[in-house]
N, C-alpha and C positions, 0 to 999 in steps of 0.2 A: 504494500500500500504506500501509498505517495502522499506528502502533506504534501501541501501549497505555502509560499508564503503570507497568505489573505485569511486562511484559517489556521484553528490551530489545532484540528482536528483532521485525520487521515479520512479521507474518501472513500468509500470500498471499491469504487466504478474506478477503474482506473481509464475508459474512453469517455468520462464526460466533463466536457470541456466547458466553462460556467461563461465565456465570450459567446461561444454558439448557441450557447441558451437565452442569454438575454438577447441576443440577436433575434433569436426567432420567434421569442415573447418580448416586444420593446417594451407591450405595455403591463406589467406584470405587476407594480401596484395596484391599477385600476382593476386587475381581473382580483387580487385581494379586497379590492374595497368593493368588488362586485358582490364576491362570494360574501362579504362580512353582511351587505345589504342584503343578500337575497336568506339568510339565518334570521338577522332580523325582522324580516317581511315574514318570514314562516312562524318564528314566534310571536309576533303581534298576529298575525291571520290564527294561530292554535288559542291565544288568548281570547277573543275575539270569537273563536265557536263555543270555548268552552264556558263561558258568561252569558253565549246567548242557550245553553242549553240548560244551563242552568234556571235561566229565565223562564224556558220552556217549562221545565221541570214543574217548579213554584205555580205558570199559571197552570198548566193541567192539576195540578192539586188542590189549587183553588177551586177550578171547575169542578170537581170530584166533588169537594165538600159541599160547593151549592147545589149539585145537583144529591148529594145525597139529604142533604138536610129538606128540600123537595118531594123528596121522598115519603122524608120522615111527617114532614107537615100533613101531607096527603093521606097516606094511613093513619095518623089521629082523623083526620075529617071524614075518612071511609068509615070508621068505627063508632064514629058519633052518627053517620048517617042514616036517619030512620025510613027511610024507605029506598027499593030499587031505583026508580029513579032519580033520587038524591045521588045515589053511590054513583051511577052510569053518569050525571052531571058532572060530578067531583072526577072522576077519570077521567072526562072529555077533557076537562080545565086542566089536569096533570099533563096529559098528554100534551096540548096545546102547548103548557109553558116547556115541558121538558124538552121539546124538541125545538122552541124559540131559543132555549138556554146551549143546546148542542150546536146549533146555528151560531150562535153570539160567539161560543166558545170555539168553535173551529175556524172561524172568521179573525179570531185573536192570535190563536196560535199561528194560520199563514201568513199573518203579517208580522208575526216575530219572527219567524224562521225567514222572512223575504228581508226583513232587517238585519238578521243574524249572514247570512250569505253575503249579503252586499258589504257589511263592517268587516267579514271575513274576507274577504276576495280584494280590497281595496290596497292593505299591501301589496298585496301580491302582486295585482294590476300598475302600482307605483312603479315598485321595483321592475318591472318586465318591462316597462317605458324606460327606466333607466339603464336599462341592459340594451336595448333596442338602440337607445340615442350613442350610447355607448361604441356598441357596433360598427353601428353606422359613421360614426367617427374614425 
């Protein structure tokens, strides 16, 4: 093995010549500061899913407890219901709301996940514009 006088460390390669490398990458900062950009675009894009899933999480569990406490209101009113057509009332009325309330809640949820995507994707989009201008330079 062969030191150089520029390091102070032996080489194992003894055919790699560190002129014809930087020759052939002139720009080989920028491709570090590419790469350090495009980690960081990946870690704000992983923060960014996992906050919005989290989000998700919380309102589906929201949604769960309104719609069980619905539920619950409903079967006290069925039990109090003194006659069949009370009860078949009181079901129509459950029905109606629970399926306004799956509506409302599924309606919530695509708009956070269509938020969640765009806050996730925005690095990424940054940095690939930055890699692109890059390029092209």
């Amino acid at each position: 093995m062969s030191t150089t006088p520029s390091t102070p460390f032996a080489f194992p390669f003894s055919s790699f010549n560190a002129d014809a490398f930087s020759s052939f990458f002139p720009e080989s900062d920028s491709m570090g500061t590419l790469a350090r950009g495009a980690m960081e675009a990946s870690t704000a894009s992983t923060r960014a899913s996992m906050k919005g899933m989290q989000d998700a999480g919380q309102t589906m569990m929201a949604h769960f407890k309104e719609q069980m406490n619905l539920s619950v209101e409903t079967g006290k009113k069925l039990s109090e219901a003194e006659s069949l057509e009370d009860a078949m009332s009181i079901q129509a009325r459950y029905m109606k709301s629970a399926f306004e309330n799956n509506l409302k809640g599924f309606s919530e949820l695509s708009e956070l996940y269509a938020d969640t995507m765009r806050e996730a994707f925005a690095p990424l989009a940054k940095q690939a514009k930055k890699a692109a201008k890059t390029a092209k330079a």
